[in-house]
N, C-alpha and C positions, 0 to 999 in steps of 0.2 A: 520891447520888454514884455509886451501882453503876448507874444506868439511865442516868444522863447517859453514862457510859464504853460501856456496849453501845450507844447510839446514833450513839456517835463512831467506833468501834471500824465500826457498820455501815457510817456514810457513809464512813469512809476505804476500805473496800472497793468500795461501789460507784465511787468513783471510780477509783481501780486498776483496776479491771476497765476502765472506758469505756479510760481511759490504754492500757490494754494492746490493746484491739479496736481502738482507733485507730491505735496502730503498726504493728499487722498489715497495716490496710487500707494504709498509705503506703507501705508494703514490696512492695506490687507493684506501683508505680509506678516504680520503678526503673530506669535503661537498664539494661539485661542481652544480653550479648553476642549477635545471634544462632547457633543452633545450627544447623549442617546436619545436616539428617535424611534419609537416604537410604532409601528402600525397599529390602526385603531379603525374600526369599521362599528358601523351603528346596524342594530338590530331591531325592526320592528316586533317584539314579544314581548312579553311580560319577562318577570326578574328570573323568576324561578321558574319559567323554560331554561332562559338563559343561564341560568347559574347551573342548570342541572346539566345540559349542555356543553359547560365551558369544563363541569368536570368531569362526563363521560368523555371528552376528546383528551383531559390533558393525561388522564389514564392514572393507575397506581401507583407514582410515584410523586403523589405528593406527600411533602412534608407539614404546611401548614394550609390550612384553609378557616376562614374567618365570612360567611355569610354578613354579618351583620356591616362588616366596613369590605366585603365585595373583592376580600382579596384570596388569591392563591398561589402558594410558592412550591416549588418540586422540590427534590432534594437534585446533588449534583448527578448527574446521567453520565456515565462514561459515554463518548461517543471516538474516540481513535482510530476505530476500526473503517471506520463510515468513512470520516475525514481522509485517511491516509489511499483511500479508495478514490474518493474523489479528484483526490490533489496531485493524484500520481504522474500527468502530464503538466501539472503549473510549473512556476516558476517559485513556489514559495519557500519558503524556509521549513527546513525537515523538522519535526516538534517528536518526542517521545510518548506524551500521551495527552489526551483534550479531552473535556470535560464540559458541559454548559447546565443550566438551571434556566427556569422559566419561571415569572415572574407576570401573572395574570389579575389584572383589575375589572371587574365588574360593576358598572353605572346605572343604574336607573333614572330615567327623566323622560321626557316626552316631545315627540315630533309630529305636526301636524296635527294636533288633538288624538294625537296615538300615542300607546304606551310606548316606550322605545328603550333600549340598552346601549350601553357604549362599551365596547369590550375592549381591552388593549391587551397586546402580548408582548412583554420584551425576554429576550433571550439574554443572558451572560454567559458568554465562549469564555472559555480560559484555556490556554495551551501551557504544556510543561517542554522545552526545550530541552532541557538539560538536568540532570539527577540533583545538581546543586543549584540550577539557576530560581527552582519556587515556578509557580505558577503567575502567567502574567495574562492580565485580559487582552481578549482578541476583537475586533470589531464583527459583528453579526452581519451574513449578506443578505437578512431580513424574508430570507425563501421559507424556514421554519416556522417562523411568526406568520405570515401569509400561509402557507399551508393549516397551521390549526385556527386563525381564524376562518378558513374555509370549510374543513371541519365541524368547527363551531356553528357555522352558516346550516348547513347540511343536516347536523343532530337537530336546530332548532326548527328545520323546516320538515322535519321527519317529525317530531314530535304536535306540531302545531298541527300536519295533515292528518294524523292519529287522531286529536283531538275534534278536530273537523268532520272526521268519520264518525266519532261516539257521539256525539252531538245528532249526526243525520239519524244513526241507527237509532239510540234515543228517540227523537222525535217520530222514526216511524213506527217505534213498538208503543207509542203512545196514540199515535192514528186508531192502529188495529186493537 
């Protein structure tokens, strides 16, 4: 009787286990909400490099900007032309016209006992399909958002080596 019960005792386990590695696996089949993920790159400058920065790259078309809570929003940019140029060899679905906005947050905090910035850029694509179908969102290949926080990188590091020169020049009109 005592071997029959550890042998039951085993198989009730093995099977629990399979039970339980099966549910695992079904669990990521799941719909789950897409998440936007935005590129985000840190900057060792002060704010107001960076702010001034983040809006010589994002260029005249913004619509709102807000220094004090570090945001900035475009208005929507036709981009169709671009896209239908790009996608001519894909496999994608033919769209009538695409549109996106950019959506730019600006951080101040510190790294290393250095001033620092956190900049993030997210894009919203929209494609129109169809004359009736409205406009619906498109997922971002995240290359626009890496391009102007490169941008970004490049204004602030233009601007800091300017600063760097006025400083030296400064200090030598002060020698002499």
């Amino acid at each position: 009787m005592y071997i029959g019960s550890v042998s039951m005792r085993l198989n009730l386990f093995q099977i629990l286990s399979v039970a339980v590695l099966l549910g695992c696996s079904a669990c990521s089949e799941l719909p789950f909400v897409p998440q936007h993920t935005a590129p985000t790159q840190i900057f060792l400058a002060d704010y107001s490099t960076a702010w001034t920065a983040a809006m010589e790259a994002i260029g005249t078309d913004v619509k709102s900007n807000n220094r004090d809570l570090g945001t900035i929003e475009t208005n929507w940019i036709e981009n169709t032309e671009r896209l239908h140029f790009l996608n001519v060899f894909s496999d994608e679905d033919f769209f009538l016209r695409a549109r996106y906005r950019l959506q730019v947050q600006v951080h101040q905090g510190r790294k290393n006992d250095q001033s620092a910035v956190q900049i993030r850029v997210l894009k919203m694509q929209q494609e129109e399909k169809t004359f009736l179908s409205g406009w619906e969102d498109v997922e971002s290949d995240g290359v626009d958002e890496s391009t102007y926080l490169y941008r970004i990188g490049r204004l602030i590091a233009i601007q800091q080596y300017n600063e760097s020169q006025d400083e030296q020049q400064k200090n030598k009109d002060d020698k002499e």
